[in-house]
C-alpha positions as CSV (number, residue, x, y, z in Angstrom):
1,X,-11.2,-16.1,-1.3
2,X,-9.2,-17.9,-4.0
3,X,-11.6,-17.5,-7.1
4,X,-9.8,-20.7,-9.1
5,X,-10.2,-22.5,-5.6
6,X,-13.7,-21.3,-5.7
7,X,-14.3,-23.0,-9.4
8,X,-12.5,-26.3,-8.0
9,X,-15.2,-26.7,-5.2
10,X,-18.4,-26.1,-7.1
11,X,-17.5,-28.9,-9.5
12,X,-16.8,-31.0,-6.0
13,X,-19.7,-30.4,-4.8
14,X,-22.6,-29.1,-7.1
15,X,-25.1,-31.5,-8.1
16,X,-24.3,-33.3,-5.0
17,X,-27.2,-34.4,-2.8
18,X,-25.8,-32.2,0.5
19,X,-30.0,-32.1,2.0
20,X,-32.2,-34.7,2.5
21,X,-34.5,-32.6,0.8
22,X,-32.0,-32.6,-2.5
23,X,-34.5,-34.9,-4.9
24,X,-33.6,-36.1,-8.5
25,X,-36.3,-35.6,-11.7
26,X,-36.0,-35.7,-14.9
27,X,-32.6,-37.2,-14.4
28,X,-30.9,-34.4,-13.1
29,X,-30.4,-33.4,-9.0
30,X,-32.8,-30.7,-7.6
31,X,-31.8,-28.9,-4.6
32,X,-35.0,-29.4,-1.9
33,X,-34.3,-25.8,-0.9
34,X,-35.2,-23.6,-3.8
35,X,-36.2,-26.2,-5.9
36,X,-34.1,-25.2,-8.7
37,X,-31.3,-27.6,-10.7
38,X,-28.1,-28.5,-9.5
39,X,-27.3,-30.4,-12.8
40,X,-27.7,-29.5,-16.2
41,X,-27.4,-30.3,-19.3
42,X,-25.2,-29.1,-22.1
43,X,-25.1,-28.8,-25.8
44,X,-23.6,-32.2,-26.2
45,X,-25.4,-33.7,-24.3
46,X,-23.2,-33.8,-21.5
47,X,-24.4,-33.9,-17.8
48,X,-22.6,-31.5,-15.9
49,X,-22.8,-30.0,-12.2
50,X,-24.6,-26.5,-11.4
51,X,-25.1,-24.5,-8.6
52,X,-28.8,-23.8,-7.8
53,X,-30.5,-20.3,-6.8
54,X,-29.8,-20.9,-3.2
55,X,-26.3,-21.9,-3.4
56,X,-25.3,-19.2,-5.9
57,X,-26.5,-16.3,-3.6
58,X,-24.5,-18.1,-1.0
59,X,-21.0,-17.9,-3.3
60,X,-22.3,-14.1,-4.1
61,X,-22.8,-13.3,-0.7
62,X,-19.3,-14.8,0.1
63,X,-18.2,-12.7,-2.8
64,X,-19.6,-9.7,-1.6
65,X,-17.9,-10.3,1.8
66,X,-14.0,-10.7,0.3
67,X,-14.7,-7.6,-1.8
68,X,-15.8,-5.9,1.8
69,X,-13.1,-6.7,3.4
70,X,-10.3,-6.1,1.0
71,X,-11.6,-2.2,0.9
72,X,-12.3,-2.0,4.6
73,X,-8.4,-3.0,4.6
74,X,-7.6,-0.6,2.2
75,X,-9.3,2.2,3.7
76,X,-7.1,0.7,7.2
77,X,-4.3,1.2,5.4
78,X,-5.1,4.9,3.8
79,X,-5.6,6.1,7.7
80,X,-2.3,4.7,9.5
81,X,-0.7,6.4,6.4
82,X,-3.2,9.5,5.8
83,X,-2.6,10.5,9.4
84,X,0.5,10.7,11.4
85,X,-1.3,12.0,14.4
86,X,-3.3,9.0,15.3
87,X,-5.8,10.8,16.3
88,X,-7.1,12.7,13.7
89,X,-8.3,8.9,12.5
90,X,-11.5,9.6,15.4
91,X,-12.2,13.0,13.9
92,X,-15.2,11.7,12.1
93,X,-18.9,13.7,11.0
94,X,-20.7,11.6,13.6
95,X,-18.7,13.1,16.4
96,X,-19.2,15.9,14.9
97,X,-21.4,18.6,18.0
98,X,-22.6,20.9,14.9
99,X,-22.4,24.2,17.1
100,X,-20.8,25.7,14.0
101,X,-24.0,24.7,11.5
102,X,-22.9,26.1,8.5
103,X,-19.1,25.0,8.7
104,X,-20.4,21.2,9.0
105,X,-23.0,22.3,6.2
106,X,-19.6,23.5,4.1
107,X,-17.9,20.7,5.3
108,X,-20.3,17.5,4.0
109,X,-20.7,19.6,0.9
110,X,-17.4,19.7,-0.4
111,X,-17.1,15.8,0.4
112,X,-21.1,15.4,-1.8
113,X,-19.3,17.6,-4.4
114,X,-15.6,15.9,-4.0
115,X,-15.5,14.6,-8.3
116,X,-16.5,18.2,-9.2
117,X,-13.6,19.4,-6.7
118,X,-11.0,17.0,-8.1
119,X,-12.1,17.7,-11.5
120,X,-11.4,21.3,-10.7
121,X,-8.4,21.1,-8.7
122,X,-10.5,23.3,-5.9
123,X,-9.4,23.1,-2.0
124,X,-10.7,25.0,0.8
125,X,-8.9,27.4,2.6
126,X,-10.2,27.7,6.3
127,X,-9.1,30.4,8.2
128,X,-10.0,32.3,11.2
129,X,-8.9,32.6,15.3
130,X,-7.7,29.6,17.4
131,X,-9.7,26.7,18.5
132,X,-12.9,27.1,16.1
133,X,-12.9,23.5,14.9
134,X,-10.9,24.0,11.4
135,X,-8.3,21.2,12.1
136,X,-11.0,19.1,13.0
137,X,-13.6,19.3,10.2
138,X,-10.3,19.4,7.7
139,X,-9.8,15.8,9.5
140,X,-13.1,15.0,8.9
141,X,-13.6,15.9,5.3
142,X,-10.3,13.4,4.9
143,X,-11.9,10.5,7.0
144,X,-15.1,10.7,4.8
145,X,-13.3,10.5,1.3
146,X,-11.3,8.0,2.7
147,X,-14.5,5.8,3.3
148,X,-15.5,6.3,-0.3
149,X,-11.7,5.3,-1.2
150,X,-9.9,8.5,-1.6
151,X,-6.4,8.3,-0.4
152,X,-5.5,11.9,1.5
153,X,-3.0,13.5,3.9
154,X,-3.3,15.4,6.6
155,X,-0.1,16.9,8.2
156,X,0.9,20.8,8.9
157,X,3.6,22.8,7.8
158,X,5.8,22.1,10.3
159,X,6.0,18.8,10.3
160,X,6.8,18.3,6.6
161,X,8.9,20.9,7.0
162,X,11.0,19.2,9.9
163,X,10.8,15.6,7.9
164,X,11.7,17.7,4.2
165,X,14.7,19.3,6.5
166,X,15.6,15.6,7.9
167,X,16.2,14.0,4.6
168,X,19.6,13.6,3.3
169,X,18.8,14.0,0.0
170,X,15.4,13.6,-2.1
171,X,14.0,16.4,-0.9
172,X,12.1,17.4,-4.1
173,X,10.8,14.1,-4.7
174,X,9.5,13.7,-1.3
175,X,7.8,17.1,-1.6
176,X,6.7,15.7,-5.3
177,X,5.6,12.6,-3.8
178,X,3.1,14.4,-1.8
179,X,1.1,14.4,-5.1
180,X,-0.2,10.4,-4.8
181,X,-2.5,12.0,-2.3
182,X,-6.1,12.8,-4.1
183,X,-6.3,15.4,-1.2
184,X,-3.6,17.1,0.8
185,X,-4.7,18.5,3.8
186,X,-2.1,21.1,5.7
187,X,-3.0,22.7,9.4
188,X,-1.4,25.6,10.6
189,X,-0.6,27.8,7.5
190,X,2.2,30.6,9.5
191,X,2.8,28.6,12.9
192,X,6.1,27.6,11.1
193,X,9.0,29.5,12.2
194,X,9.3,32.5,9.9
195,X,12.7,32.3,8.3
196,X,13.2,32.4,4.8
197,X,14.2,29.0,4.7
198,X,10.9,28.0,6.0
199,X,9.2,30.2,3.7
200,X,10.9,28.5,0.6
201,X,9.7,25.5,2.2
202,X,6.3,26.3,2.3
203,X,6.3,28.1,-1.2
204,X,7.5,25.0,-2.7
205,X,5.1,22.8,-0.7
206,X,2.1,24.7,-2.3
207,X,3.7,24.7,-5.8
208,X,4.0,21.2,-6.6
209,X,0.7,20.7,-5.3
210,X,-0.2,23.3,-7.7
211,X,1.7,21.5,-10.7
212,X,-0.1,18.5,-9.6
213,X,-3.3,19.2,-10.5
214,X,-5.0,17.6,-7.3
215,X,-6.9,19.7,-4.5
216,X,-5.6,21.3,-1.4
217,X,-7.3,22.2,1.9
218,X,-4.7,24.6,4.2
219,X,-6.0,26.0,7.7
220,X,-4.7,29.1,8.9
221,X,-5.1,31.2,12.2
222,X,-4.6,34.3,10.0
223,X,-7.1,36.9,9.6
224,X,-8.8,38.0,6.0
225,X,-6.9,41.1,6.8
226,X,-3.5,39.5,7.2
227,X,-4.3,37.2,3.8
228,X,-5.6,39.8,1.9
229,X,-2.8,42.5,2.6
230,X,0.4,40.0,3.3
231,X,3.3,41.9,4.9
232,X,5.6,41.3,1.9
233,X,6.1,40.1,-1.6
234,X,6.8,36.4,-1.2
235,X,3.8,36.6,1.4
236,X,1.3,37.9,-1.1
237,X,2.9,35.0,-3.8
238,X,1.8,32.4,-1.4
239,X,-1.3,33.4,-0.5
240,X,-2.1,34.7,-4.2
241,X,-1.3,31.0,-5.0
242,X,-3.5,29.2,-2.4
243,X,-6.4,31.8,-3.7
244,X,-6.3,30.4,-6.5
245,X,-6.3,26.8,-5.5
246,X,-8.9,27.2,-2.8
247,X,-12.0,28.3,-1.7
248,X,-11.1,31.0,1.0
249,X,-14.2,30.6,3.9
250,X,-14.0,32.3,7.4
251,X,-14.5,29.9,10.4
252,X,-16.0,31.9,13.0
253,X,-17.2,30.7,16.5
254,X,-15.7,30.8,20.1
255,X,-12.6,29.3,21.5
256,X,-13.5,25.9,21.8
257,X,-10.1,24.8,23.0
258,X,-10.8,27.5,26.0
259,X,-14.0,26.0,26.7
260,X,-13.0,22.9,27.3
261,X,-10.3,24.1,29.2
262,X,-12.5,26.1,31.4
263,X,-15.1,22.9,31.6
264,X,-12.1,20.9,32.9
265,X,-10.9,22.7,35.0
266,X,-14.4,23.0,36.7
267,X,-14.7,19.1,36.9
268,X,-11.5,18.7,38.6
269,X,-12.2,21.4,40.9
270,X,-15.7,19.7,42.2
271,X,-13.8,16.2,41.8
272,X,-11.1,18.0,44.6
273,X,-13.5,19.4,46.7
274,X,-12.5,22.7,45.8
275,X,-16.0,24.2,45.1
């Protein structure tokens, strides 16, 4: 709502009888409502209009209702750019099963504890097999700080590294650009294709996030093995560097990818008469 609009109307209409209840004493308007002034009078002896109790909760609650929706439009805006797979917008904590406990529990944490994380420049680093729920709860963690107004990213590896290849020119500032983010959130840490291109890619990716200061959470399908004992030099760089910057935690569980699989294809089998 316009605000000087907002001024323009309560002189209209303040101190106006709008109720039959409205009553005058003492020479000023009363509202019959909440039986409080609509007029008052000021130092010079001036009559003026006023808004009573009732009718200034009203303009507070209108207030309170442009203020809502400016930040639930905000927060719109964060998730058609925070996510580039649609998706991930519905990969929220309430949808969340919980058969992994103390991942949820790690989860909701780091998003209570998010100042102290900024603050601190600390990320997560989620790794462990395939299909044990770390691209989702990353997704999740990013949908909850975006309800509290954070703006954050979530993408992978490959497909910054297929837009960063795209561009003309500007490739460092897109890569530095990534930094408006108050969380970057990367899936699929060595599903890239392993050239050393890539891996410059990637190298650079997690340095200017380093430089910038703001937190990073990466998922990986690596072991502990694999990122404690990297195969090479620039390997152990990287993952030396995201050590630093996260908060390494094994996701453990079963293939929920291959459950689902497995419950689908049971469905369709009973839908098709084949059991």
């Amino acid at each position: 709502m316009d605000f000087s609009k907002m001024i323009d109307e309560i002189s209209a209409t303040a101190g106006k009888a709008s109720s039959p209840d409205d009553y005058e004493w003492n020479g000023l308007m009363y509202c019959g409502t909440c039986h409080t002034p609509k007029q008052c009078i000021l130092s010079n002896g001036m009559k003026v209009n006023c808004l009573c109790a009732c009718a200034t909760e009203r303009r507070e609650a209108e207030r309170q209702e442009c203020i809502e929706l400016a930040r639930r439009q905000r927060i719109e805006q964060m998730r058609k750019v925070g996510f580039p797979d649609y998706e991930m917008q519905f990969c929220t904590f309430d949808r969340d099963d919980k058969s992994n406990a103390e991942l949820s529990r790690v989860a909701l944490n780091y998003v209570s504890n998010f100042n102290k994380m900024f603050l601190e420049s600390k990320g997560l680093l989620l790794y462990g097999t395939v299909g044990t729920g770390k691209t989702f709860i990353s997704a999740c963690i990013a949908n909850a700080l975006m309800d509290k107004g954070y703006p954050c990213l979530v993408t992978s590896f490959a497909r910054l590294c297929n837009t960063i290849t795209g561009l003309y020119e500007g490739k460092q500032a897109y890569i530095d650009g990534l930094s408006r983010f108050d969380l970057l959130v990367i899936d699929d840490l060595a599903a890239e294709r392993d050239t050393e291109y890539m891996g410059e890619m990637v190298q650079n990716i997690i340095d200017s996030r380093y430089r910038s200061g703001k937190p990073l959470i990466v998922t990986t399908n690596l072991t502990g093995a694999e990122l404690m004992h990297p195969a090479d030099v620039k390997r152990q760089r990287l993952y030396s560097r995201l050590f630093e910057m996260c908060f390494p935690y094994e996701v453990k569980g079963t293939d929920r990818r291959k459950k689902k699989l497995n419950d689908d294809d049971s469905r369709m089998r009973l839908l098709l008469g084949l059991e």
